[in-house]
C-alpha distance (Angstrom), angle and dihedral (degrees) to the residues before:
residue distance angle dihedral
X1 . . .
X2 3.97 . .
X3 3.65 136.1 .
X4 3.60 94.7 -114.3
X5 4.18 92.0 48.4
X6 3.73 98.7 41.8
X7 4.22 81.5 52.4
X8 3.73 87.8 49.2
X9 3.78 92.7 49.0
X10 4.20 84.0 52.2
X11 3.92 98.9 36.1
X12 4.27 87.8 -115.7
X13 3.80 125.3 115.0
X14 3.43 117.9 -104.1
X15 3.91 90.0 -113.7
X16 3.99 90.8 66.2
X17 4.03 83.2 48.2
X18 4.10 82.9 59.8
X19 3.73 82.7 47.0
X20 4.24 89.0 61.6
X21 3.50 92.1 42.8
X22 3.59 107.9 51.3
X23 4.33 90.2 36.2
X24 3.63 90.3 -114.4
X25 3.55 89.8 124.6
X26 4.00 129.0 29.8
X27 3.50 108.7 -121.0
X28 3.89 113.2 -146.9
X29 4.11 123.4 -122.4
X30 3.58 88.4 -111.3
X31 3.68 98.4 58.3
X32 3.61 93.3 35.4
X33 3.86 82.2 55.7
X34 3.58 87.7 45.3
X35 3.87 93.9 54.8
X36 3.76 97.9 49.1
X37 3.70 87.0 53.3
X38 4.13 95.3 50.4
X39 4.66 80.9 44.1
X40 3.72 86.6 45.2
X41 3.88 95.6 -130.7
X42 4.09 132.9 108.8
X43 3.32 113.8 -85.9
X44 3.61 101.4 -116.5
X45 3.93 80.5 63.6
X46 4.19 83.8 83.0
X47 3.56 95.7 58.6
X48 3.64 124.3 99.0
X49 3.52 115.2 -112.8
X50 4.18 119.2 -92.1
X51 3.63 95.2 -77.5
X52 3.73 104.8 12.7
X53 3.73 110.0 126.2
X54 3.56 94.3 -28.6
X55 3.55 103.8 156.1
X56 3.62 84.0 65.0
X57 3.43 104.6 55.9
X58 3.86 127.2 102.8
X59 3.84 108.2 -111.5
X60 3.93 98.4 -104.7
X61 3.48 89.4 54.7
X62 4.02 90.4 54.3
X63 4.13 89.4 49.9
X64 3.75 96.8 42.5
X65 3.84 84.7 55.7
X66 3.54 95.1 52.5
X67 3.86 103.2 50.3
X68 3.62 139.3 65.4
X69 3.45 138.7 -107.5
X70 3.84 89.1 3.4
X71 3.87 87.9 128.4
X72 3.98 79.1 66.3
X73 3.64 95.1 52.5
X74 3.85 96.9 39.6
X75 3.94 85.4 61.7
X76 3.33 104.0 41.1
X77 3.99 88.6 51.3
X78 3.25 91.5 49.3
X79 4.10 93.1 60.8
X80 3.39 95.6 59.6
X81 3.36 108.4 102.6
X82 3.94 108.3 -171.9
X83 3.38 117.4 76.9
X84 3.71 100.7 -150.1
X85 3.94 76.8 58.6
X86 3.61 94.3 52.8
X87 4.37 95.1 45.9
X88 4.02 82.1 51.4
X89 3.73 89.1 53.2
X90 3.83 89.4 44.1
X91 3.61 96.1 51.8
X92 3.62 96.4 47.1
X93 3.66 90.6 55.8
X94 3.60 91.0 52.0
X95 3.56 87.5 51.0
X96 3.61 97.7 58.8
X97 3.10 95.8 38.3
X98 4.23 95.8 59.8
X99 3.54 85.1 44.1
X100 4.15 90.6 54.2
X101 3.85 79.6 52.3
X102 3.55 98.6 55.0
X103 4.11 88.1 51.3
């Protein structure tokens, strides 16, 4: 598929696509959601490979690849549609997440 249809599929020119692709820009877990769906693969299928270029990847990228069942959580955050939802989901995690610290 090409730049310019993959952007069509996800209402962004094909420019921003370059963007994605060359790690100019961060692309969000939504949209990379978004993408697999309009490739028809997983998600996690967009990722480098452990190791591949990884000194060049933005951080969430690095931590997405290391953990399980994030694919999972990716999606599922990605169907909720209310964004005062999606904050409360957001905070939580950084909840548990400075309390996993503090362990």
């Amino acid at each position: 598929m090409s730049q310019e249809v993959l952007g069509r599929h996800l209402n962004i020119t094909f420019q921003q696509i370059q963007k994605y692709e060359k790690g100019t820009n961060r692309i969000s877990a939504s949209m990379l959601v978004k993408a697999a769906r309009a490739l028809g693969c997983r998600p996690t299928a967009l990722l480098p490979e452990e190791g591949e270029a990884e000194a060049y990847r933005p951080d969430i990228l690095n931590i997405i690849a290391r953990m399980n069942s994030v694919e999972e959580l990716v999606e599922t955050y990605a169907r909720i549609k209310s964004p005062r939802l999606r904050r409360a989901v957001l905070q939580l995690s950084r909840s548990l997440a400075a309390s996993a610290d503090d362990e």
